[in-house]
N, C-alpha and C positions, 0 to 999 in steps of 0.2 A: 376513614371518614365515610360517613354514609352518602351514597347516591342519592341525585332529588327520586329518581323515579320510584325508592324504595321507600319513600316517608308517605305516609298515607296521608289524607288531612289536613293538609297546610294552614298553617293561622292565618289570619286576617292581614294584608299585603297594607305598609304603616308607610305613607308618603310625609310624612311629617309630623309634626305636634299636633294632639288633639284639637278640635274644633274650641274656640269659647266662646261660652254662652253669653250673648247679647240682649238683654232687655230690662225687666222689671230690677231685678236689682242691681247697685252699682259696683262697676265692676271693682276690685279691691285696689288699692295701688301696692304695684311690684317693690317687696324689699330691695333694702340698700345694695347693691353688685357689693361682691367683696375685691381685692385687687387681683385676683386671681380666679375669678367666677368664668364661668365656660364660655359664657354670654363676651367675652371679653376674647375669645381666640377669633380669627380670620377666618372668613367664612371657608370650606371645604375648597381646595386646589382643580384642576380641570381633571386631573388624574384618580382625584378622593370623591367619596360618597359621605353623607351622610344620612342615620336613623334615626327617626324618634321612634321607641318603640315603647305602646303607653302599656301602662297595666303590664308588668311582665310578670309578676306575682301570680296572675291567673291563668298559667301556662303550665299545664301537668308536665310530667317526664314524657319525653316522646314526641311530644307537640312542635311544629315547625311553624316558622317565619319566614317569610324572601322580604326583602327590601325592593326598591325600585331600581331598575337596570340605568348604570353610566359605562358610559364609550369612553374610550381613551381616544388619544389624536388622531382623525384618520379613520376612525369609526372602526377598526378591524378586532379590537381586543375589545367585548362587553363583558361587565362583570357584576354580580347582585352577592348582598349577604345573605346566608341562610343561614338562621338563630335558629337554635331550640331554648328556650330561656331557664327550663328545668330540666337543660342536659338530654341528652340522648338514651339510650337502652346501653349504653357501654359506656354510660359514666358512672363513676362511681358513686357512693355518698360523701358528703352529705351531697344532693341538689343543689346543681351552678350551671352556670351557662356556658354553653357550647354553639363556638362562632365557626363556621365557613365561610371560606369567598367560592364563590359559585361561577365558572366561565358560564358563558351567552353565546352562543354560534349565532353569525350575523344570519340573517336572514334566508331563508331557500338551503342551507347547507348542513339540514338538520340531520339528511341523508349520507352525508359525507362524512368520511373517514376525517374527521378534521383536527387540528393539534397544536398548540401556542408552546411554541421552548422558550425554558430561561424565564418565567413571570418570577416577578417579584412581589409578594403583596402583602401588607401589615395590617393585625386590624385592631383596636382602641378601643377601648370602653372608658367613656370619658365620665370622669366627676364632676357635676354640676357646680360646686361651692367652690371645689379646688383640683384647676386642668392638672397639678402637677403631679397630682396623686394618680393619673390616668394608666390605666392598666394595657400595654402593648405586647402582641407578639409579632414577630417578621420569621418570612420563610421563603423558598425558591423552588417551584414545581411548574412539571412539565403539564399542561392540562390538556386533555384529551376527551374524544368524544366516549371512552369509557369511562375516564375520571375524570367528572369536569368540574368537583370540588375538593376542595385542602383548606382544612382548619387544623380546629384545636376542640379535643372535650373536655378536656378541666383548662385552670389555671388562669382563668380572668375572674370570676367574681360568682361569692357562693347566691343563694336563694335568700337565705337569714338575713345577707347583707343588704339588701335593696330594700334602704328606706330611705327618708327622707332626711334623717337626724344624719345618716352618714353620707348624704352628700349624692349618693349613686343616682337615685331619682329625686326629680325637681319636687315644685309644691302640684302637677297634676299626677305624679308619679309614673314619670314617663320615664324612658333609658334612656341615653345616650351613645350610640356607636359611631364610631367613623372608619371608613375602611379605604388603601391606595392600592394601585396595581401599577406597574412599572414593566409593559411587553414591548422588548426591543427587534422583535421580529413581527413579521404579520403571518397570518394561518396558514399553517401547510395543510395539506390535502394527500394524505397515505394514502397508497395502492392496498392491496390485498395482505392482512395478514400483521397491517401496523407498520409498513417498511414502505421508501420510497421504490418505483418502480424501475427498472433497467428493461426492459423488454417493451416489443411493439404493442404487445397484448392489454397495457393499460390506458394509453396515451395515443398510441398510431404515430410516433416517433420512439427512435432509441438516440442514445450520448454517444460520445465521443472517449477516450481512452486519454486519461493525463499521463503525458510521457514525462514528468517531473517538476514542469510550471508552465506548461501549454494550458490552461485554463483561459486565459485570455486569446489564444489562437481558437481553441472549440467555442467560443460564444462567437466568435465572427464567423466562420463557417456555417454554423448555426442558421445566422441570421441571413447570410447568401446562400443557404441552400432551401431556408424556406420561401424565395421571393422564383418561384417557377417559371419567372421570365428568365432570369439568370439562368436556371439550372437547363432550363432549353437551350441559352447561347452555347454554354459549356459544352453538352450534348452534341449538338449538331456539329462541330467541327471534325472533321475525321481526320485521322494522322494514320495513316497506314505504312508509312515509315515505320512507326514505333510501336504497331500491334504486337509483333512477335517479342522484341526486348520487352514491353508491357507485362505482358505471357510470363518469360521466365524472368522476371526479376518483380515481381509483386510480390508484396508480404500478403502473409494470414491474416484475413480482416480482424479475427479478435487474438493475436498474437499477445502474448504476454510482455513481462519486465526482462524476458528471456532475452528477448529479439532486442538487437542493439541498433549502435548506426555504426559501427567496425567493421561491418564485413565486408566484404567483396561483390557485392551487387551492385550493379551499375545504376547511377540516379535515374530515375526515369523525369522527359521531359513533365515541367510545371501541368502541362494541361492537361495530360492522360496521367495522373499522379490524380487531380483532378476529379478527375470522370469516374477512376476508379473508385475515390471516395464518395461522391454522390450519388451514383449505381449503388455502394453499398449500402448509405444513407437510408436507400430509398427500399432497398430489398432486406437486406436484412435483419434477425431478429435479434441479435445482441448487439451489445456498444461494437464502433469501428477503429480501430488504430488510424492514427493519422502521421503515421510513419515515410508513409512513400511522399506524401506531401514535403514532410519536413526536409529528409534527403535533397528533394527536387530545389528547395531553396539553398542548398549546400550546408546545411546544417549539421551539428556532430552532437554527441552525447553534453557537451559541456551547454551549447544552445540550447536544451530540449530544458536544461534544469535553469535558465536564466530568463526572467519576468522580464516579458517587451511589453510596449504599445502597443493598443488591439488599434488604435487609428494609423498609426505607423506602418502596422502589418496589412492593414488593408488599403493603402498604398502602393504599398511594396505586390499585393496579390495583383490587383486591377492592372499596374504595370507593367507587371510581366505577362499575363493574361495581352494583353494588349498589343504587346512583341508578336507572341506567338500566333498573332489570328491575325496580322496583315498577311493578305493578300488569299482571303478564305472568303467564304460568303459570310461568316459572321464578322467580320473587318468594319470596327467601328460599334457594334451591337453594343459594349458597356459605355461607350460613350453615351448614346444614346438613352440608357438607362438610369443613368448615377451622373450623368453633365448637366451642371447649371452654367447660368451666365450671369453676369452681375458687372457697372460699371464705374468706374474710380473718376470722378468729374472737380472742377473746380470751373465754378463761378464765379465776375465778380459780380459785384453789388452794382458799380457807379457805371461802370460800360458793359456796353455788347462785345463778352470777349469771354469764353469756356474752352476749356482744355476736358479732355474723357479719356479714357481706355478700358477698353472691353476685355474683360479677362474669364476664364473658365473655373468652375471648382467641382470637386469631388464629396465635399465635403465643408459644413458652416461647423469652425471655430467661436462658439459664442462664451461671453465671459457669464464669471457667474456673480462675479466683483468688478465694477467697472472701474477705472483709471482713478477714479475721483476715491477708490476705497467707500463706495456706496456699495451694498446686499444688493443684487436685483432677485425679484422676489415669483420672477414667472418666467416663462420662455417665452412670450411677446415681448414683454418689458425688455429681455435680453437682446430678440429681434432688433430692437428700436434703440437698442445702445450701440448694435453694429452698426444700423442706418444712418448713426446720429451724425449732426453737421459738426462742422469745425469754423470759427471764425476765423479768417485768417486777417490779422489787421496789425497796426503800427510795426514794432522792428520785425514782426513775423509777417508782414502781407508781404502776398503774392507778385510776382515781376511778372509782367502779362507784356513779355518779348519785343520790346520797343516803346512801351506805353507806362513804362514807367513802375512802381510799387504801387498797388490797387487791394483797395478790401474785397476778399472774394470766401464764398462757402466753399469747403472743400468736405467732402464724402465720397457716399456710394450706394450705390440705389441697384436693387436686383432687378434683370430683366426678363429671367423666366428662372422656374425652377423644375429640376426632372423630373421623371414620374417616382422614382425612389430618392427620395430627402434624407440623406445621412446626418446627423449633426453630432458636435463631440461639444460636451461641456468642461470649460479649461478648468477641471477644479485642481490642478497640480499648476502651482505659481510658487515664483523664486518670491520669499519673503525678505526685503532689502533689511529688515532689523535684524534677523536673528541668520540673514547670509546663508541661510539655505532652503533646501525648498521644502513645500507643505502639501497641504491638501485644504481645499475648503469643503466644511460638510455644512455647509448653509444652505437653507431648506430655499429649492427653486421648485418651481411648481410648472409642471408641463400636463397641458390637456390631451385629451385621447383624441378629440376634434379639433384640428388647426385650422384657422382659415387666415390664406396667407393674401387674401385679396389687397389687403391696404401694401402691402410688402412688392408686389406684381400685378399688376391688372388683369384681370385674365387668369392667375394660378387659381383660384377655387378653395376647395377643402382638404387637407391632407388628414387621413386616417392613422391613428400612431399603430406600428405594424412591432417593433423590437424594441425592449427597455435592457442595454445593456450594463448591470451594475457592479460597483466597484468596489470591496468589501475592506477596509482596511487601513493601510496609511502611504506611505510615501515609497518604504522602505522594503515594506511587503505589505500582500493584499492578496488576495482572491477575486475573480471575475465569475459570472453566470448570469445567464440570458433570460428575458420572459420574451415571448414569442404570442401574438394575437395568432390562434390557430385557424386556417382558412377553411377546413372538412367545416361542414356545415352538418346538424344536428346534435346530440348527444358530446362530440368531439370537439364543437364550437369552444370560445371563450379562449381562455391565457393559460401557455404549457409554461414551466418553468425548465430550462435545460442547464443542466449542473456538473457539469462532463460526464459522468456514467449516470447519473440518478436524469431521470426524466418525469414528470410530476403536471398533474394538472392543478392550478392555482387558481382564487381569486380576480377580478381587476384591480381590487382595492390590494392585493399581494403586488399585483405587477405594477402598480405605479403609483398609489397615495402615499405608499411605505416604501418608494422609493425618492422620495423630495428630497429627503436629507432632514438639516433642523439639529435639532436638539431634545429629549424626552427627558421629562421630569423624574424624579428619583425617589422612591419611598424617604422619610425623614422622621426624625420624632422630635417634633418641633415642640413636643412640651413642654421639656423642660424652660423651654425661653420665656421671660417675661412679658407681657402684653407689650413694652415700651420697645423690646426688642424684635416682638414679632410685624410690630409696623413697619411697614415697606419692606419685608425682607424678601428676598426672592428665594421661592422653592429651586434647591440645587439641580441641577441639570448634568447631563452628559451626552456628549455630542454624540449623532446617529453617522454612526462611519460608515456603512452600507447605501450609497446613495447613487440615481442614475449616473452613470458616465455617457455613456453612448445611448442614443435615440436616433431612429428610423422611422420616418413616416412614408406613406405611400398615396398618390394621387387618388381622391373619393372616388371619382368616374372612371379608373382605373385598374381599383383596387381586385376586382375579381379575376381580369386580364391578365393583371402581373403578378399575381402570387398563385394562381392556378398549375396547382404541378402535372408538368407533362406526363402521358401515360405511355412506361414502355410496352406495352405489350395490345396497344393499338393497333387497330385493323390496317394503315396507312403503311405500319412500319418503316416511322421516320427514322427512326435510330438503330436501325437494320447491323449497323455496323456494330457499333457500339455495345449491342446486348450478345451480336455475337461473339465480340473478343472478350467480354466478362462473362459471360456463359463461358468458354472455353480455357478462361482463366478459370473460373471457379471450378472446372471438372480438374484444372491441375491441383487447385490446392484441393482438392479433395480427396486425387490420391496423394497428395504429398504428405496430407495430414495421414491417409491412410496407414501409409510407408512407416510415417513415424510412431505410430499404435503399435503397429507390426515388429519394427525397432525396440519399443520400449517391453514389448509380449516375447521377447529372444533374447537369449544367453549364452554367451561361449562358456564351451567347455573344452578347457585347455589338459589334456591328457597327457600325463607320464607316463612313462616304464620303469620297471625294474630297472633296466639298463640304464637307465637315466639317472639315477640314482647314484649308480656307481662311477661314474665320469665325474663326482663331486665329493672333492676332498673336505678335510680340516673340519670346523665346524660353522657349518653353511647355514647360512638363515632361508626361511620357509619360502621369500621373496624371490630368493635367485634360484627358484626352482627350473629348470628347461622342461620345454615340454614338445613332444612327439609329433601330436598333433590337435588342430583347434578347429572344432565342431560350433555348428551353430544348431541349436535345439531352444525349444520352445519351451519356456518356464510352466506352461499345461503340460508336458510331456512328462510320464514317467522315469524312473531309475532304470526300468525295465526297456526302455526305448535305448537307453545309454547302452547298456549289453549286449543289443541286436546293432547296434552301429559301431562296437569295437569288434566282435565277432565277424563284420566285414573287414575290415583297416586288419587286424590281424590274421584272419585266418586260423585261428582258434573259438573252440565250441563254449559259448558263454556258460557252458557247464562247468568250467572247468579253467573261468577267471572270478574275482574279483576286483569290487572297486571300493576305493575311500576317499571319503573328500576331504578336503582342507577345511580346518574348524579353530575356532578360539573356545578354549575350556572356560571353564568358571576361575580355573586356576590363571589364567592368562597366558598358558600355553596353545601355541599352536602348532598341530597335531592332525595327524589324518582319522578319519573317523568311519567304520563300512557305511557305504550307501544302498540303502535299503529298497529292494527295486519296485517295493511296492509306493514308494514317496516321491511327490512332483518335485520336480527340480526348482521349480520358483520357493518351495517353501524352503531351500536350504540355501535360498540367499541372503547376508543379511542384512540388516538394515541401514548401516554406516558405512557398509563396502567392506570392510576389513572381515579375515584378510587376505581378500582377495582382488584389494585395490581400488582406488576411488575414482580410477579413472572407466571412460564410458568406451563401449558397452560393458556391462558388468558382467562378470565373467564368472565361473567356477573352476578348482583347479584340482582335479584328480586322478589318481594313481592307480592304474592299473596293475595287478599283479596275478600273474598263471601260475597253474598249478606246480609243484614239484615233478619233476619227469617232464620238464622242457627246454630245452637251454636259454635264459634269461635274455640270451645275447642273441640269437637268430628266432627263438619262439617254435623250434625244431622239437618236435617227440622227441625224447631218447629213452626210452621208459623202452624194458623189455617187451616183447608183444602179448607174451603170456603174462608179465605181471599184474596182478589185480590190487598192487599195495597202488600204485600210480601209475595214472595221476587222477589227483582227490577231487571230489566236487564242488568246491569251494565257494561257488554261488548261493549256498544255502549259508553262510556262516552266519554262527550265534553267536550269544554273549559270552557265551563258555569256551571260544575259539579267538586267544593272541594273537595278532597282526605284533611283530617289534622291527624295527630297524636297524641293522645291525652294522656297527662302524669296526674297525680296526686301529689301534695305535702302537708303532711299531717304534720302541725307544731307540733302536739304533739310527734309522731313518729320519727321527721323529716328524713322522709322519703318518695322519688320521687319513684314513681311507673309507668309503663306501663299501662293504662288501653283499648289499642287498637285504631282503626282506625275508623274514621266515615267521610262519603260521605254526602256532601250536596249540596245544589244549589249557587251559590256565592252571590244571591238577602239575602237568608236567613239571622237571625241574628245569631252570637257565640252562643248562648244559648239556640239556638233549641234543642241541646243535653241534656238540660238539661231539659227544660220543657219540652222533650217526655220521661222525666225519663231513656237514655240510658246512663248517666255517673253515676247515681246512683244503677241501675243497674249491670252495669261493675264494678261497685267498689266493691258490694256484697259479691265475692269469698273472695278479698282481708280483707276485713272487718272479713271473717271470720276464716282466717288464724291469725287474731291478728297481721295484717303488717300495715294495718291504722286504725286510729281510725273512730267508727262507724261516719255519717255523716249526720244532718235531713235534711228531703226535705223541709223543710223552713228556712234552715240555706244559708245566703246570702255568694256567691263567687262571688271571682276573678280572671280573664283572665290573664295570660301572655304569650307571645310568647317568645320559648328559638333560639334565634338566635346564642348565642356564649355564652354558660356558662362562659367561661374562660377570659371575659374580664365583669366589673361591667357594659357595656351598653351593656351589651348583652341579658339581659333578661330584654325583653319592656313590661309592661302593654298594655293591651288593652283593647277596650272598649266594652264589651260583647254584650251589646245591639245592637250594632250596625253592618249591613251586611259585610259579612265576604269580600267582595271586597274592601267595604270601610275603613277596617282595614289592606289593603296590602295583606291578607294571600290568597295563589295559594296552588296548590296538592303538599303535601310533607313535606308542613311546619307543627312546632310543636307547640301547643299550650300546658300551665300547668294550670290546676284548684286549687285552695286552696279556704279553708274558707277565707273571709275578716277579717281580722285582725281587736281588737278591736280601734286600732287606726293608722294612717297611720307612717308609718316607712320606712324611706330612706335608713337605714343602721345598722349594729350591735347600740343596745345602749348600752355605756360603763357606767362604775358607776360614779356617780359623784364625782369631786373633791373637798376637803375640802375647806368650807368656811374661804376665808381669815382673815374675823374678830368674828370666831370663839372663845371663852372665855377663860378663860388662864387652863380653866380644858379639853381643847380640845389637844388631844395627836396624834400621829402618828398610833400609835394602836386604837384609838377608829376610826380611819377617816383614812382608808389607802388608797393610790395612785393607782388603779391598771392600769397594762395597758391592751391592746388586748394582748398582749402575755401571761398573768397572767393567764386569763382563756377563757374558750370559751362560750357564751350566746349562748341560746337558739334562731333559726332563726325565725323571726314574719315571716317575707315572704319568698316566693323563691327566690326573686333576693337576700337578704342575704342569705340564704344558699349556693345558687350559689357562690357568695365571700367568703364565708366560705370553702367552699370545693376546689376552685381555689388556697386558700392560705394553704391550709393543705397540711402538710408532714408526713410522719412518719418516725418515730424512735425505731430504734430495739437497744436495748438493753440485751446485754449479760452477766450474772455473771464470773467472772473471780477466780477461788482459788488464793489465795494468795501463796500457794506455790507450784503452776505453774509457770515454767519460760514464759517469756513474750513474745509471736510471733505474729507481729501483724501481718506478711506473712501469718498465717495459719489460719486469721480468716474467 
């Protein structure tokens, strides 16, 4: 839709129906109404507009209209239509009309970022003869101070169409529009960039941090930590007891969902729990966790997600507050602040005879429906329903202690009120029909100036200071604060505080759209009959966002008690106090450091060769051991790794290599060379696997030396003059195999380790063997009695173990031939065995009885066995591999028999 600011030219601004002309001739008398004539619908709703818009025929393409501006309830949402009557430059043909609703920024906030959610608004091109031909569209848009209109270019009514004979224009050939707008919020006011603000830099306050349904806990903080009388009591009390626990057991003011309430730090007392929070309040530049707070009430993670009373809790605060400061200089300071007095008296009528008692409150409970189920419709009227009298007379008068049953007034009359007025409105009542409880969102009306003089004599004018309001119903809801902000200039007027969002608003934001009530609803009342549109009431839906809590603060006081003290005042009252959150904030700053430092670091868990071969059977990548475990910097090179095993060993990093643990595309895991010119953080991955998801994240690799060292001490054995070994192997390319090389020994059967060998990928499998290093390597083993001894003219066979755990997992291969041309890369494992004396695909099971067996053949000479019966000895690896895939074990327990029977406690 087009912008006003882009329409050049505006038509002529139509407050109504043409003028008619009065004099020499007589005027005509108006045709019959028909039963459905327009003249016959109700005049426009508080929410609706309507246009005459005369002559629309004389309106080229292009050409604009505004109507005249209507307010909705409250005056916060203004809205105009803007016509083009021969359509816009992006309408199409034929020529029709093109309606927008146009937002209105109230006055002075033309410079503001300002923004209405959720409008609803319809607009009508109504037919003179017959409403029910009325042509409507409805829609739902966010209006803003870049888009502060939304229509429609086609689809109400062509150009050709607007005559007389069809009804659209009357007999002066005028139009008829009506337009409704339905905004259930009042104006926000965006920070920089179209987004509300979290930072000091917009507002000169930050939020609060919702730890799961603490919304109603941060608007009452809020509202006590903007009243600077209070935040001075708080202040001033020193606990030097509890400095150094304060110290190390304070959270990170902007902690995350990380930080729980499970751990092991010790609650810190209520008041320095406190201090800590309003220090930060006060200094910091992002939202505050209110963590240590919560703990200090005893509270646990199940608390943190469970919606209380924000009146309740600030009972429950002032109390304990209150404990803790007997016997300090501030002892008594919130009484003094937040104590009223008010007295409970009965009168009678006929004698001199009164009964009183003076009692104190923290707080005025006023109704918002009195006893009688009357709306009270202000917060005076409510005052005065507290004050009200009681008759007390016939079976209910009063016994006046010897004097018999007397008619007497029974009340309460207040007799001062403190310089901070808290007041909670009961809108949460047990409903005795429906036997449970409600909410009332009936519009009360509370001024910004109280004057409580008729109430106290002597109390004055109270300035309304916090509108704390309550977004929802019974069962759940939402809370968030408007605050009168005390910084005078630019900063003046009403912040909204919304637990992290912090926002400068309206007056008419903080408190006419907070009454409550009820707002009217777009409708299309046209199709109803004249007969049915008498007395009908426009539908309605009740405004569930409405004050809960209000704070006023004494007029002649007001500067006094909401002045926030300054830490860093020449007097240096709070000497103590800025220096144990100084001293805290240098801890959490390196503790924050530590943990940068933490998350910037990486083990690396190193094997050996030799490590390697301590691990039989067929070992998953997991139950890897390892030598030793480095910590290195994920900025560190590959090349840093070489110069840090080159110590730990004692071997020339000339003359090692390393590989790390990796998952293939294949979803093998495999070692891989690491490349020393590549950061270690880049070979970490992103899910942890697989090298484990627990913290710190780690990497896990294998070091391997040269040939001409003994595996198992890391000892030269290489002749002095030889120049075959040992090899350089820190340059290795892609052209250079890394394989694994296992043993299975069918007499034993038993799969061994026997180490790592490097070769060129031209080579064949069996280089290892004809240079004698697998028989070799087998040697120790051989003489430990783990395999049986092995000749060097005894012929083998190759397999690669790709996945023991499935029967095609472990493939033959063809020894003789180069190891490229068999698939295998750095990492893979191959298994040697003797060749079997004959070729064997699978377990052989015993045979079964010949059917035509002789009649001397029995069950017992010839028995059935199956694979479950027993287990055969594996000719190859790939059966013991299924062998071992399919094996379980079984424990077995002897039981007495005269033990009773618990299989609980086996």
């Amino acid at each position: 839709p087009p912008n006003t600011a882009l329409v050049a030219g505006a038509g002529p601004l139509g407050a109504g129906p043409p003028d008619v002309a009065i004099g020499g001739a007589a005027a005509q008398a108006p045709p019959e109404l028909g039963p459905f004539a327009k003249e016959r619908l109700p005049p426009p709703r508080e929410h609706e507009l309507e246009f005459i818009l005369p002559n629309p025929t004389s309106y080229r393409q292009g050409k604009s209209v505004h109507s005249h501006i209507v307010a909705l309830q409250g005056g916060s949402f203004r809205f105009r239509l803007l016509l083009f009557p021969a359509g816009t430059h992006n309408t199409q043909r034929p020529e029709q009309l093109a309606a927008f609703v146009e937002a209105v920024p109230p006055d002075g906030c033309e410079d503001v970022r300002w923004a209405f959610e959720g409008v609803k608004y319809q607009i009508s091109v109504v037919n003179w003869r017959d409403y029910r031909r009325t042509v409507s569209q409805n829609d739902v848009f966010n209006f803003q101070r870049d888009s502060a209109d939304r229509g429609w270019h086609r689809g109400f009514l062509k150009v050709s169409e607007m005559t007389q004979e069809s009804g659209w224009v009357n007999e002066d050939g005028a139009l008829c529009l009506r337009a409704s707008c339905a905004s259930r919020r009042a104006m926000l006011a965006l920070g920089g960039g179209g987004v509300a603000g979290v930072g000091r830099r917009n507002t000169g306050y930050v939020g609060l941090k919702n730890h799961g349904a603490t919304c109603y806990m941060n608007c009452l903080l809020q509202t006590l930590f903007l009243i600077g009388r209070f935040r001075h009591v708080v202040y001033s009390i020193d606990c030097p007891e509890a400095s150094e626990q304060a110290v190390l057991s304070s959270d990170d003011p902007s902690d995350g969902a990380g930080s729980g309430f499970g751990d092991e730090k010790p609650a810190l007392p209520l008041l320095v729990a406190l201090q800590n929070l309003f220090y930060r309040l006060q200094t910091s530049e992002a939202p505050v966790s209110c963590r240590e707070l919560m703990r200090s009430f005893g509270w646990d993670t199940a608390d943190a997600f469970m919606q209380h009373d924000a009146q309740e809790l600030n009972r429950l605060l002032c109390d304990r507050l209150e404990e803790q400061m007997k016997g300090t200089s501030m002892d008594g300071a919130i009484k003094r602040l937040f104590e009223g007095e008010m007295e409970n008296y009965i009168e009678c009528v006929d004698i001199e005879y009164r009964s009183h008692r003076t009692e104190t409150f923290y707080d005025l409970q006023l109704n918002v429906r009195n006893e009688a189920g009357k709306e009270l419709l202000s917060l005076e009227e409510s005052l005065r329903d507290f004050t009200s009298e009681e008759v007390l007379e016939g079976e209910n008068a009063y016994d006046a202690e010897g004097r018999g049953k007397q008619r007497a007034r029974k009340g309460c009359r207040f007799k001062r009120f403190p310089p901070v007025l808290y007041i909670q409105l009961k809108r949460f009542m047990f409903d005795p029909e429906r036997l449970d409880m409600c909410k009332l969102n009936s519009r009360l009306e509370f001024p910004q100036v109280l004057d409580l003089e008729a109430f106290a004599p002597g109390s004055g004018k109270y300035l309304l200071h916090t509108v704390v309001v309550h977004s929802g119903g019974v069962s759940s809801g939402h809370y968030y604060a408007f605050a009168r902000a005390h910084a005078a200039g630019e900063r003046g007027g009403w912040v909204k505080f919304d637990d992290e969002q912090v926002t400068l608003c309206t007056s008419q934001a903080a408190v006419e759209d907070n009454y409550g009530g009820e707002d009217p609803m777009i409708w299309d009342y046209f199709r109803f009959s004249p007969a049915q549109l008498q007395g009908k009431p426009c539908p309605t839906s009740a405004r569930v966002h409405n004050a809960y809590m209000l704070s006023y603060v004494k007029a002649d006081m007001f500067d006094e008690t909401l002045a926030p003290p300054a830490l860093d005042g020449e007097e240096q009252t709070y000497l103590g106090l800025v220096e144990r959150c100084a001293r805290e904030a240098r801890l959490l700053e390196e503790r924050r450091q530590a943990k940068i430092e933490q998350l910037m670091r990486v083990e690396v868990r190193m094997l050996l060769e030799r490590d390697l071969t301590r691990m039989e059977g067929f070992w998953s990548h997991s139950d890897l051991p390892c030598s030793y475990k480095l910590r290195m910097s994920r900025d560190q090179a590959g090349e840093d790794l070489w110069h840090r095993a080159q110590e730990l060993l004692g071997v020339p990093h000339t003359h090692m290599a390393l590989f790390m643990l990796h998952i293939r595309k294949t979803q093998q895991t495999r070692f891989k060379f690491l490349k020393p010119c590549m950061l270690l953080g880049h070979h970490l991955p992103l899910n942890g696997s697989p090298h484990g998801n627990q913290l710190p994240p780690h990497l896990v690799v294998l070091c391997v030396v040269s040939r001409g060292y003994d595996p198992q001490t890391l000892e030269l054995r290489a002749p002095p003059q030889s120049t075959e070994v040992p090899h350089e192997i820190c340059a290795i390319t892609d052209e250079i195999c890394l394989l694994i090389v296992k043993y299975f020994c069918p007499t034993m059967q038993r799969v061994v380790t026997v180490g790592c060998y490097y070769t060129h990928q031209c080579e064949p499998i069996e280089v290892m063997v004809k240079d004698g290093w697998l028989h070799e390597r087998l040697k120790p083993f051989v003489d430990r009695r783990e395999v049986a001894a092995l000749s060097e003219e005894a012929p083998l066979t190759c397999w690669e173990e790709f996945c023991y755990r499935s029967p095609k997992g472990v493939d033959e291969r063809n020894h003789e031939a180069p190891v490229e041309k068999q698939d295998l890369c750095t990492g893979d494992i191959i298994i040697w065995q003797p060749r079997p004396p004959q070729a064997a695909v699978g377990p052989q099971l015993p045979a079964a009885p010949d059917s035509d067996a002789g009649d001397g053949a029995s069950a017992e000479e010839a028995p059935l066995v199956s694979p479950e019966d027993a287990e055969t000895p594996a000719d190859t690896v790939r059966e013991f591999a299924v062998q071992m895939a399919n094996r379980i074990q079984v424990f077995v327990r002897l039981h007495s028999p005269e033990a009773p029977w618990t299989p609980e406690g086996v």
